[in-house]
N, C-alpha and C positions, 0 to 999 in steps of 0.2 A: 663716442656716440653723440654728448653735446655737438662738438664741435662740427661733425658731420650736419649735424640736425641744422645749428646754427649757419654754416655754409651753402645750405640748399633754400635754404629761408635768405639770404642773402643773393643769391641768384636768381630765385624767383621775384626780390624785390625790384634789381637792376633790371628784369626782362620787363615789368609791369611799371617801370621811370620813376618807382617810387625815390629810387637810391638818388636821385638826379634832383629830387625836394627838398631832402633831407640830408645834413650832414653828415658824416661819418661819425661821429660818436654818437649823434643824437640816435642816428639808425640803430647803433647795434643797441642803447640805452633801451631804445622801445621794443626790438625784437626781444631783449632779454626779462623786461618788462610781464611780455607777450607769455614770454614761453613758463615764467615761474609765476606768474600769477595766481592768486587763490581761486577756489570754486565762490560761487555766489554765496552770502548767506544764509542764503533759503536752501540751497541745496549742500552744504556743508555738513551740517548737523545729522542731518540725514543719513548721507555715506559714512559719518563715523560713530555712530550708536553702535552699540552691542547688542543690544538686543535684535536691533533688524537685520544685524551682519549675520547672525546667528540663525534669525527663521529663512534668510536665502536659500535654496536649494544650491547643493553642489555637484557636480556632474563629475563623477571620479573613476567614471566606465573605460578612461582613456588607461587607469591605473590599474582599475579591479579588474581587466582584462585580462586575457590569457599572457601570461606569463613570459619573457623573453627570456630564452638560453641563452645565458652567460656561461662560457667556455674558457676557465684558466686554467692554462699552463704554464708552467714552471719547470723549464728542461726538460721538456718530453714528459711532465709527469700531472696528473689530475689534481688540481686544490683541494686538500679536503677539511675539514673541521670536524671533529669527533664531538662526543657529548660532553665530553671533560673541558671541554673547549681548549684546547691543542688544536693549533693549525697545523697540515703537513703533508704530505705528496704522496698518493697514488698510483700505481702504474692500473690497475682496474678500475674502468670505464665505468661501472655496473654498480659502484659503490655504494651504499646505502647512506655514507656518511659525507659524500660528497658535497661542495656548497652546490654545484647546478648539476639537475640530474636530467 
């Protein structure tokens, strides 16, 4: 993912003549500079309090949403988990004890 990142930052440098100023170590020194840099001071402290991370709203509707059927099989047969918690194979769909019903 770096590397990608760093290679398009690199090309767009060449298209822009910047690469053509700058050495090659100095270039990638500054792109790398660029890319790990910290946040400002003033906005540092900020993003990492607890407390303000805490009163943010979280939008979790993407999860508390309805449900995705997950369908395992195992040789022709239903996953199931009982109460005892024993995992093991079904041939009825209908199970109550099913993991996805």
């Amino acid at each position: 993912m770096v590397k990608v990142l760093f290679l398009s930052l690199l090309v767009a440098a060449m298209m822009c003549g910047l690469a053509s100023t700058l050495p090659a170590p100095q270039l990638a020194r500054s792109f790398r500079q660029e890319l790990f840099a910290s946040p400002p001071p003033s906005i540092s402290p900020v993003l990492e309090d607890p407390a303000t991370r805490n009163e943010r709203s979280t939008n979790l509707s993407f999860i508390t949403g309805t449900a995705r059927k997950i369908r395992l099989f195992i040789k022709n047969r239903h996953l199931q988990l009982l109460p005892d918690g024993t995992v093991n194979g079904t041939d009825n769909a209908g199970s109550i004890y099913r993991i996805c019903s």
